[in-house]
N, C-alpha and C positions, 0 to 999 in steps of 0.2 A: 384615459392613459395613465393618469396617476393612483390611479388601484391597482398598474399592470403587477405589480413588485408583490401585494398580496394576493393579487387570482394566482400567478407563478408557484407561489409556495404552497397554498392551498393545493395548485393541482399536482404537486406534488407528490403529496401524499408523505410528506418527510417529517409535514409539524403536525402533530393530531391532538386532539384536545384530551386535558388532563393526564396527558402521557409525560415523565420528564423529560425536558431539553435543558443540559449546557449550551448557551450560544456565548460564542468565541468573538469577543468585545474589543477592536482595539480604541476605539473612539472615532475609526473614518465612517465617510458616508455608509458603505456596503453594511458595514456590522450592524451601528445606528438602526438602517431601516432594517434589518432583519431582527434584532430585540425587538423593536417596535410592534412588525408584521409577525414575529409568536408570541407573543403578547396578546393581541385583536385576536390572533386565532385558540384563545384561550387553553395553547400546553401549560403544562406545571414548568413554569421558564425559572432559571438561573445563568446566572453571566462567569464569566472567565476573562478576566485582563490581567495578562503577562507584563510588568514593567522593567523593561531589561535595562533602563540606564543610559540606554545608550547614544542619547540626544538631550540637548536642552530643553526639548520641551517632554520631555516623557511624563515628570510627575503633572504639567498640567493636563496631559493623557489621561493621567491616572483620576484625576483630581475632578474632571470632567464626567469622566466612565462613573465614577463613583455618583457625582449629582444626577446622572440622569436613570443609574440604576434609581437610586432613593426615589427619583419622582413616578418612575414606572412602576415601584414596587415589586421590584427585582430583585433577590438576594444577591448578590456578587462577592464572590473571592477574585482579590486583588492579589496576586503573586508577585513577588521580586525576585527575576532570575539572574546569576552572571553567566554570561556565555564565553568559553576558553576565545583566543586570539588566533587559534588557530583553524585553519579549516574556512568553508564558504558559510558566512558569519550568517546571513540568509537561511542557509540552510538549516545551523542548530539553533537557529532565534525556532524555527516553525518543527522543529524533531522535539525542542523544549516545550514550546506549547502544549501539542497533539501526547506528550507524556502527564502533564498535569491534568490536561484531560479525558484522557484515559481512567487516570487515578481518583478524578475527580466527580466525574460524570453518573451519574444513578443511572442511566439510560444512555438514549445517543446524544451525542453532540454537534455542532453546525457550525462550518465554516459559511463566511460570506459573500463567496465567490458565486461571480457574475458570468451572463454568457460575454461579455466583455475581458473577463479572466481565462474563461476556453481559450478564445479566439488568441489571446494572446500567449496562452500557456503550449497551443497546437504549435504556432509560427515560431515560437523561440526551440520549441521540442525538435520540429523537424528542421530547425537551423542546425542543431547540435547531437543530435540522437538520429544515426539511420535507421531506417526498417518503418514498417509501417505502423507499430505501436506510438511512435511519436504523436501520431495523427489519430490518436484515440481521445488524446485530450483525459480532463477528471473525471471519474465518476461519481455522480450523484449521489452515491452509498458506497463507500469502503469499512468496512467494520461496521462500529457505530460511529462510524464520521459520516456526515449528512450534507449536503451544501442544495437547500431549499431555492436558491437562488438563478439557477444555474439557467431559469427561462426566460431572463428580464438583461438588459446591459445595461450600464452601467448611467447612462443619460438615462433609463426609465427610472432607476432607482432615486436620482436627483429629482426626477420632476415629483415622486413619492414622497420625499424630505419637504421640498418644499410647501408642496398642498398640505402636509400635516404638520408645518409650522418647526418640523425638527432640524436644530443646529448639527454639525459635525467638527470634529475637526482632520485640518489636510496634514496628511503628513510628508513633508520635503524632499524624503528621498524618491516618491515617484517622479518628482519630476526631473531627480538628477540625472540625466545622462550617462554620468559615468558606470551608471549600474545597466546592464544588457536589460534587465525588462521595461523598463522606463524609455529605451533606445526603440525597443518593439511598439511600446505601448503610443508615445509619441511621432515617431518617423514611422514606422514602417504600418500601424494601423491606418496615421494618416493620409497617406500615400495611396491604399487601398481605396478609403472610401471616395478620393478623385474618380476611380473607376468603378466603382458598385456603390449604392444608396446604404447600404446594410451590411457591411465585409463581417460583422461580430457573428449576424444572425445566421452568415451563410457558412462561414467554418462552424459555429457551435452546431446548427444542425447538420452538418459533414461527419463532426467531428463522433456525436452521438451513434449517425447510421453506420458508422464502421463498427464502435464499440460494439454493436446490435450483432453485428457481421460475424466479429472478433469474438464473441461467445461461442456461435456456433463454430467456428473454426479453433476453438478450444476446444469444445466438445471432440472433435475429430482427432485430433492431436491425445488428450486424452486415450481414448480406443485403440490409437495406433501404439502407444507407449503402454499399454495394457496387452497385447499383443507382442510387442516386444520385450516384455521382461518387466511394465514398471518402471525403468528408471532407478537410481542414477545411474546406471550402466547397463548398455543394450547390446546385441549384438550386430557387430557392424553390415555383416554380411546380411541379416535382414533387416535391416534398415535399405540398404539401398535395393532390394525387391519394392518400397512403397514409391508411391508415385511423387515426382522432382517436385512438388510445393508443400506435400507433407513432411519431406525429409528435410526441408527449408526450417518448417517451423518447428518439426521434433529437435532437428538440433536444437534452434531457439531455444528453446522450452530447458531444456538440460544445460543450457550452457548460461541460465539464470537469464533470459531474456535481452540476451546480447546477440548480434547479429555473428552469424557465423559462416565461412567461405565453404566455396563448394568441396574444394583444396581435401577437408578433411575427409569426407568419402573415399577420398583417393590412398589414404593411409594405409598399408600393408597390414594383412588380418596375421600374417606369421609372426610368433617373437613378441618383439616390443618395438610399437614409431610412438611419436608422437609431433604433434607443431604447435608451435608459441602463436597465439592469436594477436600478442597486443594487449594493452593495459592491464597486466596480470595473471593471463587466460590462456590456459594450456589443453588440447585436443591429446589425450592421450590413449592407443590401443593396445592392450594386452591379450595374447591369444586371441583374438578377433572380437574382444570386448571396447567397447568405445565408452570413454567418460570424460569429463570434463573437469580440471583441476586449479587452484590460483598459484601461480608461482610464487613461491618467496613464502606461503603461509609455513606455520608449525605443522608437523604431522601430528600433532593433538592437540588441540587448542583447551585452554584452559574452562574449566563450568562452568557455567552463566545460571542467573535467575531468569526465568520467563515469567513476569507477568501477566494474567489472565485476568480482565483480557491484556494486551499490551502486545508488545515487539523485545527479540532480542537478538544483539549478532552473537555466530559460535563460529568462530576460524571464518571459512569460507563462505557461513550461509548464515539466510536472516529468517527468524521465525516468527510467526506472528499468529496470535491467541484472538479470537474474536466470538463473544456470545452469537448463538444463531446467524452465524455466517458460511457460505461456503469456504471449504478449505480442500487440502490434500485429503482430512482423516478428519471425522466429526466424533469427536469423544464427550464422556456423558459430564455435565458440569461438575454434577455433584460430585463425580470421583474423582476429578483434577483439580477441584477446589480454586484456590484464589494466585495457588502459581507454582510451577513447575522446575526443576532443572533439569539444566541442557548440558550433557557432557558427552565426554568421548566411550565407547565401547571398554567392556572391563572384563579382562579375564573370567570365564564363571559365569556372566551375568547369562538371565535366563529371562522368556516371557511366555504366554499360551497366545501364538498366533493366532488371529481371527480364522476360521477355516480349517485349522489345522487338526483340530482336538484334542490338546496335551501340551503339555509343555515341551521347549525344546529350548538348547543353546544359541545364544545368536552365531554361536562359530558356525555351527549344522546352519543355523539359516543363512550365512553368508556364501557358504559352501554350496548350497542348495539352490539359492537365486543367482551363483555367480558373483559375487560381489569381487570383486579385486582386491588383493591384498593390501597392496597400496591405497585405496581406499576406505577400508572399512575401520579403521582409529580419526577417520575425520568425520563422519557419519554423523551427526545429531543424534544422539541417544537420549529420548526423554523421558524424565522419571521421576513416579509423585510418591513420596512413601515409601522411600526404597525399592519401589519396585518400578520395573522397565514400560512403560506405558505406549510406550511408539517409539520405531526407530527407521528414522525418514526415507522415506523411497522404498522401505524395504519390508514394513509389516508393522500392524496395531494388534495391540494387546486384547483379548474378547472382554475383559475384564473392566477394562476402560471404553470400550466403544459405546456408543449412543444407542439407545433404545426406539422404538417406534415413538415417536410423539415429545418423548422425552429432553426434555431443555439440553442444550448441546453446544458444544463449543467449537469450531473451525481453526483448526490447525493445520499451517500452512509451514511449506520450508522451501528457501529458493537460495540458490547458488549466487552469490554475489559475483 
């Protein structure tokens, strides 16, 4: 039982030998034995610990991560980040990491989450998130984010620590209370296993065979919004010809993976309706075109850098660069090079649509797929070189696409 934590990542298939890995170090148990177990599994390992300050004991975090990379033979970059005051402090402590290693990473990198972190990541998800994706829990590979771990909980991990003699240190706000997953993690986990031997093992594999599910019912959603037009904007009137749980998840899907009332079908195809969803989120139809809008943003959001690989938000939507990963549109590395910007549509600007054979305006193509006027100044327009390389939901450049076999990048855009 105290090998389960290295068979897990072996079967993985996440750590491979002389491949590199950044592994994401904060000095608790989980990280600990994951250094350790790519390590034995002989990848090209390096370490990442964030020191954000934000406790009294952080520099002996720091101070620790340091002595046991030095005994491993571990390179390690120790980072010092401040994180603003504002906002779910949680949330930019791990948006701050997950950029360092991005930028940092030669290859993929690994978080040290446990099926112990599913289980608890599913039951806080579907406390606070409806719809069924809550209950999909992490995946194993996003990007090149890896979490090797994800077959063992969190007592397998201990009893691994222990038989290989490795220290940890704990860190005190799991066990505050005041923090919701700490609340999960102790109450409501323990409550569970009163009435199951196993509650980690039985939502992480729940949590898995939906995700399994949730592909294939992507895949379908997909085809249907290929049929309809693509996205971001369909036609209402065929939309509600497909059948009642595709039209469920097509909205989804367009409305950036937020849950969306039936309410909106019912929206008059003549003229202009529209409905306010809630938290920002507007159902709007134009002449019988349906799309989905955030209230309160700018009609053209300012240009951003993207990152490649990396994430970046433009107005309404978030995009995200990933080597050899699925995406919306897989364009070829070499021609997008190390980073991209993301801005609003420009009078004039022109691309050579995949398909099309020639150049054309994006007005002609906005005119041509339908795109709503109101729409199309918040669009993500991305562009390496001065020149228009993809413009989201609505066409890739032939000049920028991927080639057969060809090193490739995933590029992705979703509606916030």
């Amino acid at each position: 039982m105290s090998e389960a934590a290295l068979e897990a990542a072996r079967a993985s298939g996440l750590v491979r030998w002389d491949e590199p890995l950044l592994v994401l170090v904060s000095g608790g148990g989980d990280s600990v034995c994951l250094l350790d177990v790519a390590v034995r599994l002989e990848a090209n390992v390096s370490a990442l610990h964030v020191n954000y300050g934000l406790r009294d004991g952080a520099d002996a975090d720091e101070a620790f991560v340091r002595a046991l990379c030095e005994r491993l033979g571990v390179p390690l970059h120790a980072e010092r980040v401040s994180l603003p005051e504002s906002g779910n402090l949680q949330d930019r402590a791990r948006d701050a990491r997950y950029a360092l290693a991005e930028r940092l990473a030669e290859g993929d990198y690994a978080a040290a989450h446990t099926a112990s972190d599913q289980a608890e990541t599913v039951l806080y998800r579907l406390a606070v998130s409806p719809g069924s994706r809550a209950l999909h829990g992490m995946a194993a590979r996003r990007g090149r984010l890896v979490r090797p771990l994800l077959g063992v909980t969190r007592d397998e991990v201990r009893d691994y620590l222990r038989a290989r003699g490795l220290e940890w240190r704990e860190d005190p706000s799991n066990a505050d209370r005041r923090f919701a997953r700490a609340r999960v993690r102790h109450d409501l986990m323990g409550a569970l296993r009163e009435i199951g031997p196993a509650p980690e093992r039985t939502i992480a594999a729940t949590a898995a065979q939906l995700r399994e599910e949730a592909e294939l019912l992507d895949r379908a959603v997909d085809a249907s919004l290929e049929e309809l037009g693509g996205g971001p904007a369909i036609s209402l009137a065929a939309l509600r010809e497909q059948p009642p749980a595709l039209q469920r998840l097509v909205l989804r899907r367009l409305a950036g993976d937020r849950p969306v009332p039936d309410e909106v079908l019912e929206l008059s195809e003549r003229g202009s309706s529209s409905l306010d969803l809630g938290e920002g989120l507007r159902a709007v139809v134009e002449y019988g075109t349906l799309r989905f809008t955030s209230v309160g943003d700018p009609r053209e959001p300012e240009p951003v850098q993207l990152p490649v690989p990396g994430r970046a938000r433009f107005g309404s939507w978030e995009l995200e660069a990933a080597h050899e990963a699925e995406g919306d549109v897989a364009v070829s590395a070499a021609a997008i090079g190390d980073s991209a910007t993301v801005r609003a549509w420009r009078d004039g600007d022109r691309m050579r649509p995949v398909g099309v054979g020639g150049s054309k305006s994006l007005q002609d193509l906005f005119t041509d797929r339908k795109i709503p006027r109101a729409l199309r100044r918040t669009l993500p327009v991305v562009e390496v070189g001065g020149e228009v390389a993809w413009v989201a939901g609505v066409a890739l450049d032939e000049r920028f696409a991927a080639g057969p076999g060809e090193p490739s990048v995933g590029l992705t855009a979703r509606a916030r």
